[in-house]
DRENPA-3360 file (N, C-alpha, C; in nm, 2 decimals, always signed):
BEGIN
1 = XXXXXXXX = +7.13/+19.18/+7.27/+7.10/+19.05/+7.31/+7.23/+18.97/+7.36 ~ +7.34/+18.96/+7.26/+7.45/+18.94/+7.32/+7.51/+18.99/+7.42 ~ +7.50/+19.12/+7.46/+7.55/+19.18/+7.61/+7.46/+19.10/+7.74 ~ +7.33/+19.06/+7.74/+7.24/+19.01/+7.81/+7.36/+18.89/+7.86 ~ +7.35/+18.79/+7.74/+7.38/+18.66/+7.76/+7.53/+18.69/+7.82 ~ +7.60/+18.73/+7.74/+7.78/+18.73/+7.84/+7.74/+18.81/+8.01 ~ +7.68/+18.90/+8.02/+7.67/+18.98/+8.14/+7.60/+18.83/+8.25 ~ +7.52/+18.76/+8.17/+7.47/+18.66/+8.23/+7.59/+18.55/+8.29;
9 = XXXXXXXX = +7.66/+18.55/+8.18/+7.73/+18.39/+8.14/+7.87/+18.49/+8.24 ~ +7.89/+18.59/+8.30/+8.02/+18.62/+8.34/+7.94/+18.62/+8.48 ~ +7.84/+18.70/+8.49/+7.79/+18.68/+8.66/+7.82/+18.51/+8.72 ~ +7.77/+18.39/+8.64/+7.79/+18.28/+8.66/+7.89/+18.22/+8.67 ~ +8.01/+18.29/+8.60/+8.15/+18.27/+8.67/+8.16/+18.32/+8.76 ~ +8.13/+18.41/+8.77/+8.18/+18.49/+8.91/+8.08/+18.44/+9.05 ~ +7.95/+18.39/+9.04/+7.91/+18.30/+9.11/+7.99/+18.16/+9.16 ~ +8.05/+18.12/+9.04/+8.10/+17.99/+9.06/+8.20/+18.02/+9.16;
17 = XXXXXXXX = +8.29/+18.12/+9.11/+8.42/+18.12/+9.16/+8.40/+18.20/+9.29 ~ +8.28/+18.22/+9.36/+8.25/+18.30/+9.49/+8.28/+18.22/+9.63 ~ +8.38/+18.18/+9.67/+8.39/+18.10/+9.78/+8.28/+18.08/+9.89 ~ +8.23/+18.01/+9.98/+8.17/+18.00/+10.08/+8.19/+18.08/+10.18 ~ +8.13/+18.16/+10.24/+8.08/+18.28/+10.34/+8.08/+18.23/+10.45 ~ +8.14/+18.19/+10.58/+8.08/+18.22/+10.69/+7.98/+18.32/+10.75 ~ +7.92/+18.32/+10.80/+7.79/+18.42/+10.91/+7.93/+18.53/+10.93 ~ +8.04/+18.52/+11.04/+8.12/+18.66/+11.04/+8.16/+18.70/+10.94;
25 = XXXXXXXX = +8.20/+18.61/+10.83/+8.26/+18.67/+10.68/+8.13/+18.77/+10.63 ~ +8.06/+18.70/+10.63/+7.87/+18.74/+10.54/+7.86/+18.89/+10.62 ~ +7.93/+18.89/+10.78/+7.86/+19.02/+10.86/+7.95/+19.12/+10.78 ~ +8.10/+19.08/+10.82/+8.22/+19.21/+10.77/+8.18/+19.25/+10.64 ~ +8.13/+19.12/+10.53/+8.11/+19.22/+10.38/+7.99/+19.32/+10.41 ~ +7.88/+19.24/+10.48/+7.80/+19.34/+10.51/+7.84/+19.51/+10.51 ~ +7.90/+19.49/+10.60/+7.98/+19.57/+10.67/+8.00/+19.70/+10.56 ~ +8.11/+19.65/+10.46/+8.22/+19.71/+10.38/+8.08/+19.69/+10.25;
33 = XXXXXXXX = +7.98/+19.65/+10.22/+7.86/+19.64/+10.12/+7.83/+19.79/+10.14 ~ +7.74/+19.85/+10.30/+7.73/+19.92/+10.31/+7.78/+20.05/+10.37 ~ +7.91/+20.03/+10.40/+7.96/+20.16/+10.44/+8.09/+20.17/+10.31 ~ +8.10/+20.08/+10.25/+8.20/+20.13/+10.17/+8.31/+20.10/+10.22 ~ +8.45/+20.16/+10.15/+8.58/+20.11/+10.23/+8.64/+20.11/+10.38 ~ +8.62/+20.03/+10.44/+8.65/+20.08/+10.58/+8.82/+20.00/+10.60 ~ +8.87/+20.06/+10.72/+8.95/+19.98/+10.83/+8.91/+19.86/+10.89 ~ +9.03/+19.82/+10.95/+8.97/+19.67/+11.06/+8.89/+19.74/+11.22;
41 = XXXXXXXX = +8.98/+19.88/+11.21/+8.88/+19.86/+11.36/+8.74/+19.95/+11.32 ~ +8.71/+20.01/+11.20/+8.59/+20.04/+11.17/+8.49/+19.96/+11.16 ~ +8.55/+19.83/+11.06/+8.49/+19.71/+11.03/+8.44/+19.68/+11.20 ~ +8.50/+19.65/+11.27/+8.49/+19.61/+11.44/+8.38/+19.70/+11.50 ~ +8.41/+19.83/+11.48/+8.30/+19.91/+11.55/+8.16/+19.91/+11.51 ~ +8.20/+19.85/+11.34/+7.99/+19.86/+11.32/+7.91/+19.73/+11.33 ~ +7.98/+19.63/+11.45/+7.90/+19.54/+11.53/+7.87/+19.61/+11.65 ~ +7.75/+19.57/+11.66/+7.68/+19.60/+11.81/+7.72/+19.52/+11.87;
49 = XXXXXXXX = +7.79/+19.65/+12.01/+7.85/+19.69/+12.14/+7.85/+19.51/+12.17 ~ +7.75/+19.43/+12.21/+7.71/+19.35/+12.30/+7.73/+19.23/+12.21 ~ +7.78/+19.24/+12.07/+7.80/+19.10/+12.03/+7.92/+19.14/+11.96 ~ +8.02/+19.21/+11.99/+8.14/+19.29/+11.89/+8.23/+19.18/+11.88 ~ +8.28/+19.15/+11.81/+8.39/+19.03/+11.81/+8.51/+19.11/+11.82 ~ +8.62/+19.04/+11.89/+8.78/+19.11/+11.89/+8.81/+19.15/+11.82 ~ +8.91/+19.26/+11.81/+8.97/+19.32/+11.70/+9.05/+19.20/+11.63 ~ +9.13/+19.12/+11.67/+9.19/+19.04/+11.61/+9.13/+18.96/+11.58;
57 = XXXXXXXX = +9.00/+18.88/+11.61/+8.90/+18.80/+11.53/+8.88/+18.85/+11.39 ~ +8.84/+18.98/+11.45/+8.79/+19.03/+11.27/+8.92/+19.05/+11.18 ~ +9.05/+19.12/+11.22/+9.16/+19.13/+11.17/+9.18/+18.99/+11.06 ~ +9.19/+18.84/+11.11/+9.24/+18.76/+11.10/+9.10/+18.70/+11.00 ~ +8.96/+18.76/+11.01/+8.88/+18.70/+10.94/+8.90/+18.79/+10.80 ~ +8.89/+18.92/+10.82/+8.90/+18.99/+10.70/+9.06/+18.91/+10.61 ~ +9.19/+18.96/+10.67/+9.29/+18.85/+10.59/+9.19/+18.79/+10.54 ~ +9.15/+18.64/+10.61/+9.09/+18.51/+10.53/+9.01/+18.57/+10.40;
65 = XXXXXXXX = +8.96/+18.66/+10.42/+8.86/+18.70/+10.31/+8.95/+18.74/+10.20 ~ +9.07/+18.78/+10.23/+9.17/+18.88/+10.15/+9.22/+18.76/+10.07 ~ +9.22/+18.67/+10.13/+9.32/+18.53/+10.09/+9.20/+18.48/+9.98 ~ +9.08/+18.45/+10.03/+8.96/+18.43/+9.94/+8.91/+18.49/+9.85 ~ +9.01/+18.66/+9.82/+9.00/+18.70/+9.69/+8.82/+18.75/+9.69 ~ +8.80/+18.78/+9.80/+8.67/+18.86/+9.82/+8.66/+19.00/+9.84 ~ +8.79/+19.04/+9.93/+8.81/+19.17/+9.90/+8.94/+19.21/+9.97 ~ +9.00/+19.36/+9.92/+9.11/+19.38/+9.85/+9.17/+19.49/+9.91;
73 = XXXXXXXX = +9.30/+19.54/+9.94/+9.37/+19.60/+10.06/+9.35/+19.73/+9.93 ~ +9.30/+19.83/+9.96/+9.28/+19.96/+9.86/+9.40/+20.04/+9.89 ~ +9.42/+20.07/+10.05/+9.56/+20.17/+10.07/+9.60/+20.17/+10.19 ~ +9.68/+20.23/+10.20/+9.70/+20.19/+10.37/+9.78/+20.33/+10.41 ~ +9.70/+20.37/+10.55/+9.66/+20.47/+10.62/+9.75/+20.49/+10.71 ~ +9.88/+20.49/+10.77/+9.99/+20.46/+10.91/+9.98/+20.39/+10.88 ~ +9.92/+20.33/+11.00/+10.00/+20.14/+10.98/+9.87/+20.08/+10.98 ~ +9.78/+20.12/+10.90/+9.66/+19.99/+10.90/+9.59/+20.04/+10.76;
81 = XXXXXXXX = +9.54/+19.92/+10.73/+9.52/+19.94/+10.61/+9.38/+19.94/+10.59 ~ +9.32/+19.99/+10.41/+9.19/+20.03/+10.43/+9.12/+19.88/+10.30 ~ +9.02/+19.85/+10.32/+9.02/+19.77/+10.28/+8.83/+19.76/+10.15 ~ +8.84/+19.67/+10.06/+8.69/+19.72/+10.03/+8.67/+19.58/+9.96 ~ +8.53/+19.58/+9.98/+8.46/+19.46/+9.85/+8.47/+19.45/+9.79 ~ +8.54/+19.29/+9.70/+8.55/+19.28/+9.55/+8.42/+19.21/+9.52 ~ +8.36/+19.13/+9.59/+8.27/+19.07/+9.54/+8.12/+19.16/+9.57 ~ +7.98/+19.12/+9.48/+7.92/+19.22/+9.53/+7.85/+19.16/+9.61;
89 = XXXXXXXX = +7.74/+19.21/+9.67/+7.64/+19.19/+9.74/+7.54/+19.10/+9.69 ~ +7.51/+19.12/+9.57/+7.42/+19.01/+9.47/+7.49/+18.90/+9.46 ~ +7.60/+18.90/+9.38/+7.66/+18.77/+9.38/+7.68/+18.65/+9.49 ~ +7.73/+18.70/+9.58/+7.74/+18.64/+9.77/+7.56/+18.59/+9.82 ~ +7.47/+18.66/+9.79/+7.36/+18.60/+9.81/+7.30/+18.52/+9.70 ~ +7.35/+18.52/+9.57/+7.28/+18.44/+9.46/+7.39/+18.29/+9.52 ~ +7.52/+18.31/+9.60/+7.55/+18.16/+9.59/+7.54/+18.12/+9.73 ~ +7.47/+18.18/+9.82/+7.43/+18.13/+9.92/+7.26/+18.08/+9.87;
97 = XXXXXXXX = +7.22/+18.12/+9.80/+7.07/+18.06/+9.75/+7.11/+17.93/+9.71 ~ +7.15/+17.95/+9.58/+7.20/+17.85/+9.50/+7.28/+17.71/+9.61 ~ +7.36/+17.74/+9.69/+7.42/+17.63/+9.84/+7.26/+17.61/+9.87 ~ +7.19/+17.68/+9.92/+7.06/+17.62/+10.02/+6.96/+17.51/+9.89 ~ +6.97/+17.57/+9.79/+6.88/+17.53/+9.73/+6.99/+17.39/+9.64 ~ +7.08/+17.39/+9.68/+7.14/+17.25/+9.66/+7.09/+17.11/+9.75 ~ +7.09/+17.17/+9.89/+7.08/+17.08/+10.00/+6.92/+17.02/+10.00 ~ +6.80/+17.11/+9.88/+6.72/+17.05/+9.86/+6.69/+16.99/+9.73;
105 = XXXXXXXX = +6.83/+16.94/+9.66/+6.86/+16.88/+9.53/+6.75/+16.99/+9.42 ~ +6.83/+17.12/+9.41/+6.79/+17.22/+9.34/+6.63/+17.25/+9.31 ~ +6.53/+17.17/+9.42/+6.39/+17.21/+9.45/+6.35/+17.33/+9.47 ~ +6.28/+17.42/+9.48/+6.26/+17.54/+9.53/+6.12/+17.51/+9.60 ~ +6.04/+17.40/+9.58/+5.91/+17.40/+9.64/+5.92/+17.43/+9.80 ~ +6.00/+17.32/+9.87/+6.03/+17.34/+10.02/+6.13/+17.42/+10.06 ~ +6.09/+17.56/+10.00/+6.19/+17.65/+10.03/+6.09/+17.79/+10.01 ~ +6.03/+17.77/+9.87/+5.84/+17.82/+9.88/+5.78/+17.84/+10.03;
113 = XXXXXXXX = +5.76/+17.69/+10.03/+5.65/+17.65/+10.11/+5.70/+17.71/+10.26 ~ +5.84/+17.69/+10.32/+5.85/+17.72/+10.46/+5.86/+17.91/+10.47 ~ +5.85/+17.97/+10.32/+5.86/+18.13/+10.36/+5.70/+18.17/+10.36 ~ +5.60/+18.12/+10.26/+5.49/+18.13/+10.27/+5.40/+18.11/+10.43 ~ +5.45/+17.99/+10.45/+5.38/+17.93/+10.59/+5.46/+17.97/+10.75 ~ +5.59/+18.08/+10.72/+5.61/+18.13/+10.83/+5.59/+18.30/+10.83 ~ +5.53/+18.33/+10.64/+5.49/+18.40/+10.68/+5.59/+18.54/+10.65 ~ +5.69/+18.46/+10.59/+5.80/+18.58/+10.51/+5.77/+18.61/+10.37;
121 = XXXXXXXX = +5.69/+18.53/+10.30/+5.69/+18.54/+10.17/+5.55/+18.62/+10.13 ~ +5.58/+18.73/+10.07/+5.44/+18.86/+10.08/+5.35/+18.82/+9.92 ~ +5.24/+18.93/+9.95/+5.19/+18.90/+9.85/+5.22/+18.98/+9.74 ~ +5.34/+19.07/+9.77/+5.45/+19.17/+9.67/+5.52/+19.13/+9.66 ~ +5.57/+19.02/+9.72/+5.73/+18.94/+9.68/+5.64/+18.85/+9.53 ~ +5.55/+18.79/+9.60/+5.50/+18.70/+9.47/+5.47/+18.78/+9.33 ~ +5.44/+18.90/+9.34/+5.37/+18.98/+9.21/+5.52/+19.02/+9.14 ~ +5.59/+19.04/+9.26/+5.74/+19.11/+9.23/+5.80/+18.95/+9.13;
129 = XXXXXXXX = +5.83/+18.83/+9.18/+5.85/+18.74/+9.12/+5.77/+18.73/+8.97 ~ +5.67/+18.75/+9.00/+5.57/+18.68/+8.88/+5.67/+18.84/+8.72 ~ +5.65/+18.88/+8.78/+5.69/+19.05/+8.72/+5.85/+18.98/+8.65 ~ +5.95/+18.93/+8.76/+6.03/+18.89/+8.67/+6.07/+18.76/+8.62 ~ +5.95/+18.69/+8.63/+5.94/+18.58/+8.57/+5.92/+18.60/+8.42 ~ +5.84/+18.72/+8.41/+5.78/+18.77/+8.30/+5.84/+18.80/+8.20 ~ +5.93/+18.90/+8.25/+6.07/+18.93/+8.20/+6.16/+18.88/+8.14 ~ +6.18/+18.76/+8.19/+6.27/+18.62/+8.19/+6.18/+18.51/+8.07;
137 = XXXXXXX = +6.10/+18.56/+8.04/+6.00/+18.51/+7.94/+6.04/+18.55/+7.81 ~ +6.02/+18.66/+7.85/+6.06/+18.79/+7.73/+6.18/+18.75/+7.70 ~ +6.24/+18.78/+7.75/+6.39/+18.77/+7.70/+6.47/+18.61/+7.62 ~ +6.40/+18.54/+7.69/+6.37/+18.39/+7.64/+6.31/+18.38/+7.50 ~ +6.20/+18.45/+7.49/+6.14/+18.45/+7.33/+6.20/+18.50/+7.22 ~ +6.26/+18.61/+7.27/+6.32/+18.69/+7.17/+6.48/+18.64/+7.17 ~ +6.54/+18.53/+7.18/+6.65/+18.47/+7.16/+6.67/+18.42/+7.02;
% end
């Protein structure tokens, strides 16, 4: 029960301390989420042809990222270096929820309501929620 709550109470630091993501920031983790450690011109190549950003865009955005302590120069190859995620994939989307769901003073109703009624929100996402709501019950009781 104690490993629950610290694993809990450390994710929430590490939420806290997760900087804000631009959309190109959000794509390169993407990027290095799922291929693992890449280069800058790797990172470059796994945008599509027709929306690729410059090599020195991404160069200069990954740095930023590097500066933001999001992820971390692993080794370096000749003269370029290889690079990987410190933050994970969970965490980066739990504090982009958590930002959205600020902007509707921590409601979740109008945030329900526009995935239901456009038609993104399944009737497996709901059973899948209710499942770890359930969960989150359990674990509540037995505290």
């Amino acid at each position: 029960m104690t490993g629950v709550v610290n694993e809990k109470r450390e994710e929430q630091i590490q939420r806290m301390g997760t900087p804000k993501l631009t959309k190109l920031e959000l794509q390169i983790m993407e990027t290095l989420w799922t291929r693992g450690t890449s280069s800058i011109r790797e990172i470059q190549e796994a945008f599509p042809e027709k929306k690729r950003p410059g090599y020195t865009t991404v160069q200069t955005t990954v740095y930023r990222l590097e500066a933001k302590n999001v992820v971390r120069r692993v080794r370096k190859v000749g003269n370029f270096h290889v690079f990987e995620a410190i933050v994970s994939r969970d965490v980066a989307q739990r504090r982009l929820i958590d930002d959205l769901l600020s902007l509707f003073g921590g409601r979740t109703q109008p945030v329900m309501a526009h995935l239901i009624e456009s038609g993104r929100l399944t009737l497996e996402d709901v059973k899948e929620a209710e499942r770890t709501l359930r969960k989150l019950e359990r674990k509540d009781k037995s505290k």
